[in-house]
C-alpha positions in Angstrom: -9.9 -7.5 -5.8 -11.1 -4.4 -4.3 -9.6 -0.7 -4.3 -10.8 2.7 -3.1 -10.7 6.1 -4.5 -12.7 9.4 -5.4 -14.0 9.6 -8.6 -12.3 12.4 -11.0 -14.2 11.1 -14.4 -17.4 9.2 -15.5 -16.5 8.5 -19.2 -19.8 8.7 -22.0 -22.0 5.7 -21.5 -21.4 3.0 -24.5 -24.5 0.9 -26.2 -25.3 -1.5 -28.6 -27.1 -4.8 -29.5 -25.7 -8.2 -29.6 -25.1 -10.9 -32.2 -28.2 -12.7 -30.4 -30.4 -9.1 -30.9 -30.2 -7.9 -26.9 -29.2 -4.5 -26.2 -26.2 -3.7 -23.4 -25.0 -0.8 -22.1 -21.1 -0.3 -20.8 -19.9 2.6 -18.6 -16.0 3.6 -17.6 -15.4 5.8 -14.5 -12.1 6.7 -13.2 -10.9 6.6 -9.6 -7.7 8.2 -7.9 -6.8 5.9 -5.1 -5.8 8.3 -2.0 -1.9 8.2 -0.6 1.1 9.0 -0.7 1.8 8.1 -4.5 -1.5 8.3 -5.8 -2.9 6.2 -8.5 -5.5 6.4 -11.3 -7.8 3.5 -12.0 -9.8 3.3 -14.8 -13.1 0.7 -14.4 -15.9 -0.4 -16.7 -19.5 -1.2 -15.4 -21.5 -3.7 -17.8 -25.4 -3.7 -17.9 -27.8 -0.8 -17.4 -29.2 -2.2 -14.4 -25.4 -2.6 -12.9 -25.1 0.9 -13.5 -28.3 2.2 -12.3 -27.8 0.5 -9.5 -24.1 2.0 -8.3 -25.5 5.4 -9.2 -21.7 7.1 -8.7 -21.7 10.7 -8.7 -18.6 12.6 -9.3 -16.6 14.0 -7.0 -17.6 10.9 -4.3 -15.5 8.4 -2.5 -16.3 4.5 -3.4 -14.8 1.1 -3.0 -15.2 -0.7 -6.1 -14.6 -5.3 -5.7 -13.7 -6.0 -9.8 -12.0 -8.4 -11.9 -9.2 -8.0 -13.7 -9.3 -9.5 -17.5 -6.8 -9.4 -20.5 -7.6 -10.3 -24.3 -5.4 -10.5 -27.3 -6.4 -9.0 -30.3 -4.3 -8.0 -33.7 -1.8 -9.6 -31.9 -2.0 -6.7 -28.9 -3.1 -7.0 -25.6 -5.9 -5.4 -23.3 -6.6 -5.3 -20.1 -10.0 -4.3 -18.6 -10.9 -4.0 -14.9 -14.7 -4.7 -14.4 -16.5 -3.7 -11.1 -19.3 -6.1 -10.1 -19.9 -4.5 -6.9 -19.9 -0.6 -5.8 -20.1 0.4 -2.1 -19.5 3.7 0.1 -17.0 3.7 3.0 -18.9 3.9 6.5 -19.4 7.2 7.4 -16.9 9.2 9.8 -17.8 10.4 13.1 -20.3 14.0 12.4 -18.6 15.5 16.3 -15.0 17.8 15.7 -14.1 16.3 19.1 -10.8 14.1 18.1 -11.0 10.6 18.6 -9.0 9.5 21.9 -9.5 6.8 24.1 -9.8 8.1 27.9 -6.9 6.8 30.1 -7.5 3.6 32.4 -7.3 6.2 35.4 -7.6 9.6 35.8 -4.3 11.1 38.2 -4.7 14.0 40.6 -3.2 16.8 39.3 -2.9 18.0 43.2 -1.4 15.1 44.2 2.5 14.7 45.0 4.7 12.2 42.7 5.6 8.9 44.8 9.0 9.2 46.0 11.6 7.0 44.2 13.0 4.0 45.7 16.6 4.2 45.7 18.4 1.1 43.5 20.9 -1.1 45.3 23.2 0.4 42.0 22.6 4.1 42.7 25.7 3.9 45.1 28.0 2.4 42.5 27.9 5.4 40.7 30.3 8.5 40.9 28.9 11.1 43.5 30.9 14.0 41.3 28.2 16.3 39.4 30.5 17.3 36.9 31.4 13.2 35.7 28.2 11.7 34.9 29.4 9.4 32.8 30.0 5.5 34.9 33.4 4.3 32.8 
């Protein structure tokens, strides 16, 4: 899954050492997705190198691609969202000048507007000004 956002909080880094004697290292950020109804995400990063590696900053926009996960435990549930890959959106144009596509043609402002053919259904209509309605 993917989602993208600006980042409002990096949480306190967490670390420890396993069972099998290796040390880890965990990190939780928060994201607030942009839109209409906004919405908060909160996502963990596991591994030093992980994190060293997405080096987010606050205040930047990112895309995050994560899993979704869910344990039981004391008969309670948890769910985690893990981000195994961090990337910045493509850059926006640096020029002010709005984005517009030229038209197929430019027209001569100097020009006069082609006249109107007349429609074999312009005569079926009332010649009165005042009743423009055909019924």
């Amino acid at each position: 899954m993917e989602a993208q956002g600006k980042v409002i909080a990096i949480l306190e880094a967490r670390s420890g050492v396993s069972k099998a004697g290796r040390e880890w290292m965990s990190q939780e950020y928060v994201i607030e997705t942009p839109g209409q109804y906004p919405k908060k995400i909160c996502f963990n990063i596991f591994g030093a190198d992980r994190i060293n590696e997405a080096h987010i900053q606050m205040g930047e926009e990112i895309i995050i691609e994560f899993d979704i996960d869910a344990r039981e435990w004391q008969g309670r549930w948890f769910t985690s969202i893990n981000a195994f890959r961090v990337t910045r959106p493509a850059a926006m144009p640096v020029n002010n000048e709005p984005m517009m596509q030229e038209p197929p043609f430019a027209a001569d402002p100097f020009s006069q507007p082609a006249p109107m053919q007349q429609s074999p259904f312009d005569n079926a209509l009332p010649s009165d000004p005042g009743d423009d309605l055909p019924f």
